[in-house]
LUMTI-416726 format. One record per residue (C-alpha): x, y, z; residue number from 1. Coordinates in nm, 3 decimals, padded with zeros to 5 digits, always signed. Last residue first. Layout:
// residues N
<site <X Y Z> NUM>
...
***
This chain:
// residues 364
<site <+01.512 -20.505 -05.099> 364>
<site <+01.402 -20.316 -05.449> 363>
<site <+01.255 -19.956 -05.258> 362>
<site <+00.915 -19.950 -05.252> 361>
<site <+00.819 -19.659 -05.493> 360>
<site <+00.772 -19.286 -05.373> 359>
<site <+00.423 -19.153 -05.379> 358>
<site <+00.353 -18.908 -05.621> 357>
<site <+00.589 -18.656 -05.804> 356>
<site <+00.744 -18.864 -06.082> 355>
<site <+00.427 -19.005 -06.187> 354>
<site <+00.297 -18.640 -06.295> 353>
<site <+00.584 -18.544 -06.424> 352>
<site <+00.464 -18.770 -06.731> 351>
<site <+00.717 -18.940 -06.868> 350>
<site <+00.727 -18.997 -07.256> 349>
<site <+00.878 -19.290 -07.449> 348>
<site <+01.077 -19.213 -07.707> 347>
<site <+01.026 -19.303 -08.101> 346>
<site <+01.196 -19.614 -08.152> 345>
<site <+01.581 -19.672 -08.220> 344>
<site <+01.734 -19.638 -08.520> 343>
<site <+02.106 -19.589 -08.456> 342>
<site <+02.411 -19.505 -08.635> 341>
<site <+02.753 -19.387 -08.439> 340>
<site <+02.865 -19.060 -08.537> 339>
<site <+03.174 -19.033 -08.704> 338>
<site <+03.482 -18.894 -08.531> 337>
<site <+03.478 -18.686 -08.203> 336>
<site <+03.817 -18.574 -08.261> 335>
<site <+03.767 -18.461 -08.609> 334>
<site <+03.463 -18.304 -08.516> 333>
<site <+03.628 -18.032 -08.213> 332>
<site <+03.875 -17.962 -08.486> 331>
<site <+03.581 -17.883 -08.775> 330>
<site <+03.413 -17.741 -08.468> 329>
<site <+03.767 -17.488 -08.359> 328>
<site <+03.778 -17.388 -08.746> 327>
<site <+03.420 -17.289 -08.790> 326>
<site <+03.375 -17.080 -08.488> 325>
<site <+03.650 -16.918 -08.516> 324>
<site <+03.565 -16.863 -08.919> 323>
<site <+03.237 -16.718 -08.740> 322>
<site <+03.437 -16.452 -08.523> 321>
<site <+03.649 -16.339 -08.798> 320>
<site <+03.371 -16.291 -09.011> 319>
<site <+03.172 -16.099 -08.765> 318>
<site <+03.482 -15.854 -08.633> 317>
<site <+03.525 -15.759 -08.976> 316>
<site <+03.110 -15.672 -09.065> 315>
<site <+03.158 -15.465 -08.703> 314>
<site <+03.328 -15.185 -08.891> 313>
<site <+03.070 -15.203 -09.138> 312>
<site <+02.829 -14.987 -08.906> 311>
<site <+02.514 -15.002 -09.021> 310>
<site <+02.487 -15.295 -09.227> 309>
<site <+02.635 -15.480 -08.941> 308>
<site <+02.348 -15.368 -08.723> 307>
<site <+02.116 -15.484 -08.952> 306>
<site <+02.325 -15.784 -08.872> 305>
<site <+02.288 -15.818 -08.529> 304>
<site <+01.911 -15.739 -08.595> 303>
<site <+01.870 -16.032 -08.788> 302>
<site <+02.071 -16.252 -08.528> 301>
<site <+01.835 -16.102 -08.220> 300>
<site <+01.530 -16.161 -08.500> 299>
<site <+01.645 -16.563 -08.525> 298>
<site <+01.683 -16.583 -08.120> 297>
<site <+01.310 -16.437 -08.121> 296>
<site <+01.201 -16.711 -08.382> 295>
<site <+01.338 -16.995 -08.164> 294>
<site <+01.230 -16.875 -07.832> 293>
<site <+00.786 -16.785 -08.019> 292>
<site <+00.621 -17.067 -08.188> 291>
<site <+00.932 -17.340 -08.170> 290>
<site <+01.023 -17.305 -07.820> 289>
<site <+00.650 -17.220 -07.722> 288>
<site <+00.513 -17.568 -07.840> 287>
<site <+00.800 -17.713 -07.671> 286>
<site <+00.723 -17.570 -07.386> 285>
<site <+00.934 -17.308 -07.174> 284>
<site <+01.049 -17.340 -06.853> 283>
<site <+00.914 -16.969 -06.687> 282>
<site <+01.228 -16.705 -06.666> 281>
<site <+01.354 -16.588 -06.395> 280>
<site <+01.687 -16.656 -06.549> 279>
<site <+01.931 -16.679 -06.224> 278>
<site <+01.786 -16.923 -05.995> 277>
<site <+01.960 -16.953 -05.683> 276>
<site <+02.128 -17.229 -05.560> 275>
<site <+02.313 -17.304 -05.226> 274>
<site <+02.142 -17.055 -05.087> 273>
<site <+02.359 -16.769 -04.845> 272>
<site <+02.325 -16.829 -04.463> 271>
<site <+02.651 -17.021 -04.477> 270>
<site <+02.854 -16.708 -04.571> 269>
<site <+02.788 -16.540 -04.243> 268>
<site <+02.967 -16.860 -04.062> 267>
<site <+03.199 -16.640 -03.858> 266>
<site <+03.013 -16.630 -03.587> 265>
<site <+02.706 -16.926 -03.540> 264>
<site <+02.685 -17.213 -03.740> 263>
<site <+02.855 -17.522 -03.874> 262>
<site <+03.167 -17.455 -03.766> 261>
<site <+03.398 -17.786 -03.919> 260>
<site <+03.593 -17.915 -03.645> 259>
<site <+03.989 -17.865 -03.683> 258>
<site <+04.012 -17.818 -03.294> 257>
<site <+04.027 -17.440 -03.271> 256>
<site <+03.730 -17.384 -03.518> 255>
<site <+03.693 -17.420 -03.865> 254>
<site <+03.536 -17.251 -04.162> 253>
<site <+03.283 -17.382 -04.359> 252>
<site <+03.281 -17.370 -04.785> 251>
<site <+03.030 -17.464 -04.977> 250>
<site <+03.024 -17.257 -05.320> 249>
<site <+02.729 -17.134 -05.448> 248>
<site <+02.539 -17.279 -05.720> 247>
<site <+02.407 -17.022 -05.956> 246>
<site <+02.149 -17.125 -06.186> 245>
<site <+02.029 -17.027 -06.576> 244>
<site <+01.692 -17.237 -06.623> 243>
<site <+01.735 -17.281 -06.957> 242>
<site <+01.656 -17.347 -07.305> 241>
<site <+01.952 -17.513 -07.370> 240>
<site <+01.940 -17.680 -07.056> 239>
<site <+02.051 -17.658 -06.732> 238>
<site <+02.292 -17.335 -06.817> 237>
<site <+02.548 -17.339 -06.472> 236>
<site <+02.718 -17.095 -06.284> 235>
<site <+02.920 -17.292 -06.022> 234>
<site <+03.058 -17.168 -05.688> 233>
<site <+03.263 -16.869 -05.545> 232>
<site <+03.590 -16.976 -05.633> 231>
<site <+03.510 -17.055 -06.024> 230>
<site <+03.342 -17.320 -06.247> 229>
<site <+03.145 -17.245 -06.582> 228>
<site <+02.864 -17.541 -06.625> 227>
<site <+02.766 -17.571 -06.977> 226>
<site <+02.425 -17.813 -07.083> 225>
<site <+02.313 -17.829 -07.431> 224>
<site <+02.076 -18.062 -07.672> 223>
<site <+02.011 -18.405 -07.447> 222>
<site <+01.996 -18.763 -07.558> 221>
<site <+01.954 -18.711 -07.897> 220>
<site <+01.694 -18.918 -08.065> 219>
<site <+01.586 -18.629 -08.307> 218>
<site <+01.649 -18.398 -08.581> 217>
<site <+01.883 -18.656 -08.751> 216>
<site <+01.587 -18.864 -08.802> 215>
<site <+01.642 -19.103 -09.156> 214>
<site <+01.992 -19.184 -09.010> 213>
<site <+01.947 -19.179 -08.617> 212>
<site <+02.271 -19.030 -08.515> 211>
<site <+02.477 -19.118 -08.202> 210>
<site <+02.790 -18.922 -08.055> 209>
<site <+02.650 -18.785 -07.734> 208>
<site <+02.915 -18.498 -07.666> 207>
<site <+03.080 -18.477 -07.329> 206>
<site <+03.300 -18.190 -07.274> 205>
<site <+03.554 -18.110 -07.023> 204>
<site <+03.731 -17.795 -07.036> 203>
<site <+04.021 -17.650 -06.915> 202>
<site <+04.040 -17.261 -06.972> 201>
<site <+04.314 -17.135 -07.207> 200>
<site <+04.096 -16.898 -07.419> 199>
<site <+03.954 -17.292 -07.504> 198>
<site <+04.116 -17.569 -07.358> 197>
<site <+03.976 -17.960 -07.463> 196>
<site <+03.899 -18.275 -07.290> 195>
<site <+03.753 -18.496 -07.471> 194>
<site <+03.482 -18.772 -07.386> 193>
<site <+03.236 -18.924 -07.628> 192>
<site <+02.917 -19.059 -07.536> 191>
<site <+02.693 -19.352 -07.630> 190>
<site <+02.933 -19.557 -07.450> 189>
<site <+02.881 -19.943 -07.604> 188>
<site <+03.259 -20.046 -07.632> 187>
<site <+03.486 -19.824 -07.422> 186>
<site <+03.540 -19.503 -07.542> 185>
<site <+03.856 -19.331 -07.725> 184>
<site <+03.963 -18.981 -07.522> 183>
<site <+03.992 -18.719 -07.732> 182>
<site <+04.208 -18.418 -07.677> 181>
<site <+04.114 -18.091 -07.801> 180>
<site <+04.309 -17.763 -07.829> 179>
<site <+04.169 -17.394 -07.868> 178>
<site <+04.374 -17.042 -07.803> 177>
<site <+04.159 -16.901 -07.914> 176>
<site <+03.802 -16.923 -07.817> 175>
<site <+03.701 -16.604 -07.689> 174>
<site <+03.525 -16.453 -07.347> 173>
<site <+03.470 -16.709 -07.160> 172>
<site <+03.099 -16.715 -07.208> 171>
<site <+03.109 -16.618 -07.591> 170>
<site <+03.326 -16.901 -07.667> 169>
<site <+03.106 -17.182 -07.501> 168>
<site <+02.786 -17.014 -07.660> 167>
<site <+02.981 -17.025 -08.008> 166>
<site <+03.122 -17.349 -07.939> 165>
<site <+02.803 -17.556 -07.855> 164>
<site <+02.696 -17.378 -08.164> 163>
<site <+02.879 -17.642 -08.349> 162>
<site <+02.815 -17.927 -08.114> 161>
<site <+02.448 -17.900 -08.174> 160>
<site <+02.402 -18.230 -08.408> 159>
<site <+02.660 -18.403 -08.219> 158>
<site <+02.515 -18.404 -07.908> 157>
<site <+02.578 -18.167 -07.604> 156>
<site <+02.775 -18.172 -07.267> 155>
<site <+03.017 -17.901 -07.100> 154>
<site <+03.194 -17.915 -06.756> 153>
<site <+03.374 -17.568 -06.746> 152>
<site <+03.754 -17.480 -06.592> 151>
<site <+03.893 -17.226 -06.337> 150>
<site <+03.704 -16.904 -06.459> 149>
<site <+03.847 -16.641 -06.303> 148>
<site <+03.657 -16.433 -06.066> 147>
<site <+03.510 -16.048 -06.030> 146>
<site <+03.530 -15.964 -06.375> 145>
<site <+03.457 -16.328 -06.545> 144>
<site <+03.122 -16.333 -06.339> 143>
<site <+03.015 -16.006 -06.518> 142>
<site <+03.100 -16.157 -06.831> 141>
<site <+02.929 -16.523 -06.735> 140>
<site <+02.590 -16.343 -06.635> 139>
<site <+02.572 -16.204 -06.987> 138>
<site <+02.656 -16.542 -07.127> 137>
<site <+02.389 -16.758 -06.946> 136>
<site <+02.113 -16.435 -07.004> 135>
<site <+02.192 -16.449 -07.391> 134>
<site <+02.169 -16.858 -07.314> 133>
<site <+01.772 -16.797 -07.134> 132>
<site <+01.695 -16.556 -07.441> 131>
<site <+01.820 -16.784 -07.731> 130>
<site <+02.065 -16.603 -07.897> 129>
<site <+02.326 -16.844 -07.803> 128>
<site <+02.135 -17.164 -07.972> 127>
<site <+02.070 -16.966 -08.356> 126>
<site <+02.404 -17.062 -08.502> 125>
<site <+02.349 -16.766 -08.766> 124>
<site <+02.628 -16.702 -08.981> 123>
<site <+02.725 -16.321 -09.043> 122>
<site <+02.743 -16.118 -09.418> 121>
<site <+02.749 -15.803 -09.444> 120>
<site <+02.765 -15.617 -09.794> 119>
<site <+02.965 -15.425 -10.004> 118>
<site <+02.931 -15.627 -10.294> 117>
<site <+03.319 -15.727 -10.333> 116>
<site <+03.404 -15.723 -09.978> 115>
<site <+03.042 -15.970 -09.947> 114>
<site <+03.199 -16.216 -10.189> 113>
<site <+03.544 -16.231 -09.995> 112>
<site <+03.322 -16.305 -09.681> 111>
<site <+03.141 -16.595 -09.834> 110>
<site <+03.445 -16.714 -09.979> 109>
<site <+03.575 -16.748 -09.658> 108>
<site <+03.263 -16.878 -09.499> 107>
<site <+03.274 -17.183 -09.701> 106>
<site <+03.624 -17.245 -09.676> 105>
<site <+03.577 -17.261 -09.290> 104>
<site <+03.284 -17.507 -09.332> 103>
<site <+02.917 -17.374 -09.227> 102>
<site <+02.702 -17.561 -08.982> 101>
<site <+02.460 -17.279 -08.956> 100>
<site <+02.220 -17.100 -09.111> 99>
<site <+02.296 -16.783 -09.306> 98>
<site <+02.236 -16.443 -09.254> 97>
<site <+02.270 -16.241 -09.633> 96>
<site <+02.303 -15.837 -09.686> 95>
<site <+02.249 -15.818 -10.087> 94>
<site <+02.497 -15.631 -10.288> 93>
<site <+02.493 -15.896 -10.625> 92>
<site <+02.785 -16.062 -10.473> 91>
<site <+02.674 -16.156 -10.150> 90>
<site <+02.363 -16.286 -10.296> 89>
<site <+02.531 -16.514 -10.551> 88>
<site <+02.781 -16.572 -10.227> 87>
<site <+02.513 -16.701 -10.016> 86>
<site <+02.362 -16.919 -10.279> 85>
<site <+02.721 -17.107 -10.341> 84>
<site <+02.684 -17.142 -09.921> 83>
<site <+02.322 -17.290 -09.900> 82>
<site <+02.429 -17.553 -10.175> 81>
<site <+02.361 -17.871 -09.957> 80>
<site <+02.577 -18.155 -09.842> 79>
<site <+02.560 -18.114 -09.437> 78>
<site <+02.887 -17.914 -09.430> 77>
<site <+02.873 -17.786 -09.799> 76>
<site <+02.564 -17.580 -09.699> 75>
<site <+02.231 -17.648 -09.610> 74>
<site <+01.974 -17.420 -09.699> 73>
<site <+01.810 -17.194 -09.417> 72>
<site <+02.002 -16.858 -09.607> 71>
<site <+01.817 -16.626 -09.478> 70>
<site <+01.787 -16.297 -09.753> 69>
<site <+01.853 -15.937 -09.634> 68>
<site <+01.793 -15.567 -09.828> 67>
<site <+01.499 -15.667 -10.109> 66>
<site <+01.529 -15.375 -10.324> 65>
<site <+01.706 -15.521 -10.605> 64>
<site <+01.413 -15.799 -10.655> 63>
<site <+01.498 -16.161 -10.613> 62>
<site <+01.488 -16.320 -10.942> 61>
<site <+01.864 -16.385 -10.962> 60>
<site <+01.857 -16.607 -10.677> 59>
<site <+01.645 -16.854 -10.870> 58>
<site <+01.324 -17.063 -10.794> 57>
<site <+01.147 -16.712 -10.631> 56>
<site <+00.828 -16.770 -10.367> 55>
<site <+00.616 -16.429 -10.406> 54>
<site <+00.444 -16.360 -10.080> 53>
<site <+00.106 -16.369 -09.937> 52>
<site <+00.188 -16.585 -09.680> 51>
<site <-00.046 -16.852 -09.758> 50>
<site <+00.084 -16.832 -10.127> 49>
<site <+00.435 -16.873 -10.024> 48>
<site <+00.323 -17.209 -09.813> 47>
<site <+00.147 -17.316 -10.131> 46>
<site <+00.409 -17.261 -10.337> 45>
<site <+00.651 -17.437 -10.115> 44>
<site <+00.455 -17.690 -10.037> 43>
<site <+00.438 -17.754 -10.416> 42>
<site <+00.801 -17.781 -10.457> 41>
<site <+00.956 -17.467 -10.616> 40>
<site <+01.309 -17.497 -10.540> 39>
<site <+01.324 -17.261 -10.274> 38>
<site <+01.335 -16.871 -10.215> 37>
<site <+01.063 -16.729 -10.010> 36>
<site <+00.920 -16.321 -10.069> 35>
<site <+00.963 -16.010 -09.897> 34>
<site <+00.859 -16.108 -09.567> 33>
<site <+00.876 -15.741 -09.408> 32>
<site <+01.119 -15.623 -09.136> 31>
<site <+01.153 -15.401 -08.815> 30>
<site <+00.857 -15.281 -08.743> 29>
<site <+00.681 -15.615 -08.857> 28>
<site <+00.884 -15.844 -08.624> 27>
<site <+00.685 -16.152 -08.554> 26>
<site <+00.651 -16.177 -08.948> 25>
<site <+01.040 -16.186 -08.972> 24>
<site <+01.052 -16.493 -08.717> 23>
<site <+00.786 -16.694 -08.816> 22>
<site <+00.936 -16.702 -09.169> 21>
<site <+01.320 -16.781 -09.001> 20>
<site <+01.124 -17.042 -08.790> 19>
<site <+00.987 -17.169 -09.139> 18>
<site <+01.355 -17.193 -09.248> 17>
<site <+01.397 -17.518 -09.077> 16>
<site <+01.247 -17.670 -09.403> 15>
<site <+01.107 -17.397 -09.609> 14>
<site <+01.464 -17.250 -09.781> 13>
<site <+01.547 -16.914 -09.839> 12>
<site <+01.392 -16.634 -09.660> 11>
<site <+01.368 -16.321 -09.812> 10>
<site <+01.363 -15.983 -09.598> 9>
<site <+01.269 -15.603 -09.689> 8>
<site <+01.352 -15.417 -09.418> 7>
<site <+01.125 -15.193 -09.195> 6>
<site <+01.276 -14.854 -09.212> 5>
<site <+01.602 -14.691 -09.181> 4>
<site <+01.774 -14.958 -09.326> 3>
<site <+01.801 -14.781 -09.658> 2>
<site <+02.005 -14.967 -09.967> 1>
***
């Protein structure tokens, strides 16, 4: 099957998978909506027939020439068959990115159906190919040859703890070796509190443990936010969609008596910003995040594996890295336990407007 050219890509799945759809189209050079796999629900049909594309009931109907199909189904991890469809592609030859969570088991017999149809195989976690995190981690390995890391302040929710890893792994360098530690709340505490070591760094990590039922998608009190700490100062991912920020270090030397020097020689360092931004990139929208970040970190994973198809050599390193991924969030779930249910109503706005105008009267 020739990768020379654009490829031939189905996407399976029309929930989330409509980033993957946004995603191929944005590409055209590189790949062609083939078709959409789903159950056959009249949005689907509909959507399909907007698109101009066949929309298939049955992984067996997909043609042979079709070189990559998306997996957007949910797997055994979130009570879905997106992994039993990943190895009937898998086994049939066909090249297959799937969405993420994905159990361990799961992505073992994924991998020993892609040995037996020669093809690659890689799970998507989407969050570190997002352009402000690609810049987070690329920053982090040149930090990580001049200083050490000496430990990382990490926060997410539940429902992105998974990638979480990945980024976190990819930063340092590795996760193994991996250990967690929980530390049991106090009544009320919307967040959990481990402390964990990955590549033997010590890490703190918050993770908002609270689930609205009917709305996983949303109510969560932040997505991702990873501060890596070392001698010179702090490199730090705001958000998951950025800024990227370097916070350097304070540090004043001191004179004869002990007194901090607060200028003059000697101080050189001082004259250095505390933070810089790193990124340079403009804060996204929403409405951008979902039109045009998200379907740019799903054609970085595409073309990750297109690589793959390439050069199987890296179709090894893939499936070792995702079962890594895997294990260390099954752990990293275990200690965080159960999410706690909530229904609360839909949030509030602020409008940055009222946070930049006059200051209020402070309560006396």
């Amino acid at each position: 099957m020739s990768t020379s050219g654009p490829v031939k890509v189905v996407v399976a799945g029309t929930g989330f998978g409509r980033v993957y759809l946004d995603a191929v189209r944005s590409a055209p050079g590189r790949y062609t909506l083939a078709g959409i796999l789903a159950r056959g629900s009249d949005y689907s049909r509909a959507l399909a027939g907007a698109l101009g594309v066949p929309c298939y009931t049955d992984p067996e109907q997909i043609p042979g020439d079709v070189a990559i199909v998306c997996v957007v189904v949910p797997s055994g991890a979130t009570g879905g068959p997106g992994a039993e469809i990943a190895q009937r592609l898998l086994a049939r030859g066909v090249h297959v990115l799937q969405e993420h969570p994905v159990h361990a088991t799961e992505i073992t017999a994924c991998l020993r159906a892609a040995r037996a149809g020669n093809a690659a195989y890689a799970v998507n976690t989407l969050y570190p190919n997002l352009a402000p995190v690609r810049q987070f981690i690329d920053t982090a390995a040149r930090l990580r040859t001049q200083q050490r890391i000496l430990c990382v302040d990490a926060a997410c929710n539940s429902q992105v703890s998974y990638p979480l890893l990945d980024l976190l792994g990819h930063a340092l360098g590795g996760l193994r070796p991996w250990s967690f530690t929980d530390c049991p709340p106090p009544p009320g505490q919307p967040f959990r509190l481990l402390y964990a070591e990955l590549a033997g760094v010590p890490v703190t990590l918050r993770v908002h443990n609270q689930v609205h039922p009917e709305d996983p998608d949303n109510h969560g009190l932040l997505m991702h936010r990873v501060s890596l700490f070392c001698e010179g100062g702090v490199l730090e991912l705001a958000d998951t969609h950025g800024p990227v920020l370097w916070n350097a270090r304070l540090h004043a030397p001191r004179d004869a008596s002990g007194r901090l020097r607060l200028a003059g020689p000697g101080t050189e360092r001082l004259d250095t910003p505390s933070t810089s931004l790193i990124d340079g990139l403009p804060t996204p929208t929403f409405h951008h995040i979902f039109a045009h970040t998200w379907p740019d970190a799903v054609v970085h994973a595409l073309d990750a594996l297109r690589a793959d198809i390439d050069e199987p050599g890296g179709r090894a390193r893939a499936g070792r890295w995702a079962l890594d991924v895997s294990l260390a969030w099954r752990e990293l779930a275990t200690r965080t336990g159960v999410p706690e249910l909530i229904r609360p109503d839909t949030p509030r706005p602020v409008a940055l407007e009222t946070l930049l105008g006059e200051p209020c009267e402070e309560p006396r």
